[in-house]
DSSP file (Angstrom, degrees, kcal/mol; ACC not computed):
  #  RESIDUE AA STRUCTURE BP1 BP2  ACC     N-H-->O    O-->H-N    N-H-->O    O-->H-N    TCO  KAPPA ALPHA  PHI   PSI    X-CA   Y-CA   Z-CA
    1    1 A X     >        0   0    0      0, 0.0     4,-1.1     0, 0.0     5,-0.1   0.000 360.0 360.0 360.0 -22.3   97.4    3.2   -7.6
    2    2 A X  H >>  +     0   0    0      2,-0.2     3,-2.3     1,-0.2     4,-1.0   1.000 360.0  49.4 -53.8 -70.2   96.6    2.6   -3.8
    3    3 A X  H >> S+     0   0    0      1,-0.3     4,-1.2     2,-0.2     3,-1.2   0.884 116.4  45.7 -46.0 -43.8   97.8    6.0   -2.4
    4    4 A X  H 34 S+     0   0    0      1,-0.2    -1,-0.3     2,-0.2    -2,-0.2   0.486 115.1  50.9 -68.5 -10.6   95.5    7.8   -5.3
    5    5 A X  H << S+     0   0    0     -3,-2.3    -1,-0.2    -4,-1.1    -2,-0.2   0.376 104.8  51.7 -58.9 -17.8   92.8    5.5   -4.5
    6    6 A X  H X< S+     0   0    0     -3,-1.2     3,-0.5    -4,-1.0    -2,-0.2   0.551 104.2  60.7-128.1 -27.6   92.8    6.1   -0.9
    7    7 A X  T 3< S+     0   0    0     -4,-1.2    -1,-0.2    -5,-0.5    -3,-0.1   0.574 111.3  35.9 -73.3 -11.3   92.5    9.8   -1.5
    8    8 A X  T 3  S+     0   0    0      2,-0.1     2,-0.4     0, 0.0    -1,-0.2   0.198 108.2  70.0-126.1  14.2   89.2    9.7   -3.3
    9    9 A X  S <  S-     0   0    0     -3,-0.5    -4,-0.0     1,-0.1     3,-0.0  -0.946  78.7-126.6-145.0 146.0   87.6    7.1   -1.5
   10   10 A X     >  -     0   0    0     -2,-0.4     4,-1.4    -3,-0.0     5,-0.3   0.088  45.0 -92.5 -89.4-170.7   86.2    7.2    2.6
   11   11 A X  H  > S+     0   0    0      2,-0.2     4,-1.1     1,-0.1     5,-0.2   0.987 125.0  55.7 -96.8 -45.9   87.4    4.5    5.1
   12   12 A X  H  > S+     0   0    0      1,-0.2     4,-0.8     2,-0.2     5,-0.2   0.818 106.6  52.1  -5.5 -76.4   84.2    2.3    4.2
   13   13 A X  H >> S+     0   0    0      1,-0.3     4,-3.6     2,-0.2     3,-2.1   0.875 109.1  41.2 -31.6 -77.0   85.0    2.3    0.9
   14   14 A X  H 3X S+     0   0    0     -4,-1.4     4,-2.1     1,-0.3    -1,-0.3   0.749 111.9  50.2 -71.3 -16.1   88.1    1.3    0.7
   15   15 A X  H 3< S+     0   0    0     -4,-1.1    -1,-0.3    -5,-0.3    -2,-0.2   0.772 110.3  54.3 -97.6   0.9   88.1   -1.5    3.2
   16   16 A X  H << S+     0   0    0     -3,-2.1     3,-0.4    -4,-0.8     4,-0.3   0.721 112.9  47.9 -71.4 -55.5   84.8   -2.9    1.3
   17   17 A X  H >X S+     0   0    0     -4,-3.6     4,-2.5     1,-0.2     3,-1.9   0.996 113.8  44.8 -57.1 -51.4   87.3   -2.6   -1.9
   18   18 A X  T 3< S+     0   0    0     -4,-2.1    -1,-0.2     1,-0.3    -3,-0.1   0.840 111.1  52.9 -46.2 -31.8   90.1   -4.4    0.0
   19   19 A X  T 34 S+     0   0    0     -3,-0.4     4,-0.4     1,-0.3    -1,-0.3   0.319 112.3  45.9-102.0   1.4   87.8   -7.0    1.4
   20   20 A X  T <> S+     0   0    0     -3,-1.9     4,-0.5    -4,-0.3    -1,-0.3   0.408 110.6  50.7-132.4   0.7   86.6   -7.8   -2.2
   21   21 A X  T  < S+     0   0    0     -4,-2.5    -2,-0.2     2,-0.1     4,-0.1   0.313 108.3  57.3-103.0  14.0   90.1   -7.9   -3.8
   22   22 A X  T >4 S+     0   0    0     -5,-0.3     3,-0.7     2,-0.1     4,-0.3   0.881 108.2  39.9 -97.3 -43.5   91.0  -10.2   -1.2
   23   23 A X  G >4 S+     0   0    0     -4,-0.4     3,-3.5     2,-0.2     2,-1.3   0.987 116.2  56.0 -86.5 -81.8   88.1  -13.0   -1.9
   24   24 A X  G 3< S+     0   0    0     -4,-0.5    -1,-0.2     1,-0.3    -2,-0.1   0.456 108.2  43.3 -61.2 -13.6   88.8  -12.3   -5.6
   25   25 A X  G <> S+     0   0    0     -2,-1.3     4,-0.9    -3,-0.7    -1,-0.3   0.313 118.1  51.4-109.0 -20.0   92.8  -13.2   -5.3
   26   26 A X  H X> S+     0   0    0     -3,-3.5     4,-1.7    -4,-0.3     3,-1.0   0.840 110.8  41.1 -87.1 -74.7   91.6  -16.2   -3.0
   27   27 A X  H 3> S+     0   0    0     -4,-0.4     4,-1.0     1,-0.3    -2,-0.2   0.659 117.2  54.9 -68.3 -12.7   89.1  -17.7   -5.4
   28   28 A X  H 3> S+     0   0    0     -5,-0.3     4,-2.7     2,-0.2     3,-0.5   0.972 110.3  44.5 -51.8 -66.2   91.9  -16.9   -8.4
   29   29 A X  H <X S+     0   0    0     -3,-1.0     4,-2.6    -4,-0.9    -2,-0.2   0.909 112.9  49.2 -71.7 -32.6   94.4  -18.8   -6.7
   30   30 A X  H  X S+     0   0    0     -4,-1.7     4,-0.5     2,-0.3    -1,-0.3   0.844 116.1  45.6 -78.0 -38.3   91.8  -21.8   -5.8
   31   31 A X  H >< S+     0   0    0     -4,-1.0     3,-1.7    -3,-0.5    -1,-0.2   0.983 111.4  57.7 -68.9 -57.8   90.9  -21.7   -9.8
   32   32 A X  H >< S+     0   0    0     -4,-2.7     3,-2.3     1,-0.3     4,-0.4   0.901  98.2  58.7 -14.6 -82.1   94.7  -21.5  -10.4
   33   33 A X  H 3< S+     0   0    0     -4,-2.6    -1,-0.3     1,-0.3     3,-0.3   0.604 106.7  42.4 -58.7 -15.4   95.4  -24.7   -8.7
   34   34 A X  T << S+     0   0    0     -3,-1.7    -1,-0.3    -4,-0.5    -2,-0.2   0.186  88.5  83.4 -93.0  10.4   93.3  -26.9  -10.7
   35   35 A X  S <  S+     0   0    0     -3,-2.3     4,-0.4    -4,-0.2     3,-0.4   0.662  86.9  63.4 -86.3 -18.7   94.1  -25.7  -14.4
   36   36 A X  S  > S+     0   0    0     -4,-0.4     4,-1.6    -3,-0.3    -1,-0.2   0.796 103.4  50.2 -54.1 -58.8   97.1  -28.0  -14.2
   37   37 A X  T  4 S+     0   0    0      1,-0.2     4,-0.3     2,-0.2    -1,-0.2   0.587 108.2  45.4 -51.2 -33.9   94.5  -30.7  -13.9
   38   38 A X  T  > S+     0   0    0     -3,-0.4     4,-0.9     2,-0.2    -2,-0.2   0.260 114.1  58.3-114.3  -5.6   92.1  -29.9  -17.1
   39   39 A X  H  > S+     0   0    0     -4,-0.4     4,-2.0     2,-0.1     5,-0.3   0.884 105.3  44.4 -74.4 -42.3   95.5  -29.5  -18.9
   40   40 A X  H  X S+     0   0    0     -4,-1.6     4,-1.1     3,-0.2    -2,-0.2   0.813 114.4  54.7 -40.0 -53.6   96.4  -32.9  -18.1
   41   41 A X  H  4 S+     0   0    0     -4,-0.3    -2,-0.1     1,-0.2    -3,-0.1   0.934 117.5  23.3 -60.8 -64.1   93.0  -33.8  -19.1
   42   42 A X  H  < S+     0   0    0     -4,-0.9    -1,-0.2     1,-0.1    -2,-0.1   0.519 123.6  47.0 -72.5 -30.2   92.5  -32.6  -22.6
   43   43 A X  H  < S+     0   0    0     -4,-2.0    -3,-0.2    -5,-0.1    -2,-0.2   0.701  89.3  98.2 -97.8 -23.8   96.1  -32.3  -23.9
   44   44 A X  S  < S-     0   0    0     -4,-1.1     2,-1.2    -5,-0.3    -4,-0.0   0.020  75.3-110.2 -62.3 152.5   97.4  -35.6  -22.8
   45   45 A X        +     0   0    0      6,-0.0     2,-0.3     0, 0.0    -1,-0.1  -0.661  66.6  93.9 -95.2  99.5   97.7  -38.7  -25.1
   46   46 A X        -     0   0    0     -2,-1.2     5,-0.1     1,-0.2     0, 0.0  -0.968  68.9 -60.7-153.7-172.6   95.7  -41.3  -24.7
   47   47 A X        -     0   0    0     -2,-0.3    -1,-0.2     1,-0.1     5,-0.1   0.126  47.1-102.4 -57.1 177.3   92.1  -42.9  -26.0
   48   48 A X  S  > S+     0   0    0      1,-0.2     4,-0.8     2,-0.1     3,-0.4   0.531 115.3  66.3 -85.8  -1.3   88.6  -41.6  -25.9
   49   49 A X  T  4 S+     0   0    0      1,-0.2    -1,-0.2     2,-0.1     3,-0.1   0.986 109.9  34.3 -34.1 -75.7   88.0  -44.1  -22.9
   50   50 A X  T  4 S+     0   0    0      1,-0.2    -1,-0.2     2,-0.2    -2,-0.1   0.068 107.1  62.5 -80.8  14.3   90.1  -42.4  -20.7
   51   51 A X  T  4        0   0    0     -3,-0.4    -1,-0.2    -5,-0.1    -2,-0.1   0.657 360.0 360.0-108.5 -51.9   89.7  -38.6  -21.8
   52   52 A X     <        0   0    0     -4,-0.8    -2,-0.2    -5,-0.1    -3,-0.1   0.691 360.0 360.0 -67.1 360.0   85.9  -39.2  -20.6
């Protein structure tokens, strides 16, 4: 989709687009690494002491 992107779009554009699917693929991976954590949290067995 890049090369047919890059044909309808000015050099602005696209390096605005790049620069904002680059912070979206950062703050993804950053969300990413902690789901591991609220999986842990919620699915794990133990009491309702330690779930809170």
């Amino acid at each position: 989709m890049l090369p047919y992107i890059a044909t309808h779009l000015s050099q602005s554009e696209l390096g605005r687009l790049e620069v904002l699917s680059t912070i979206a693929i950062i703050i993804s991976i950053i969300f990413g690494l902690s789901l591991h954590e609220a999986l842990y949290r919620f699915s794990g067995i133990a009491n309702e002491n330690k779930k809170k």
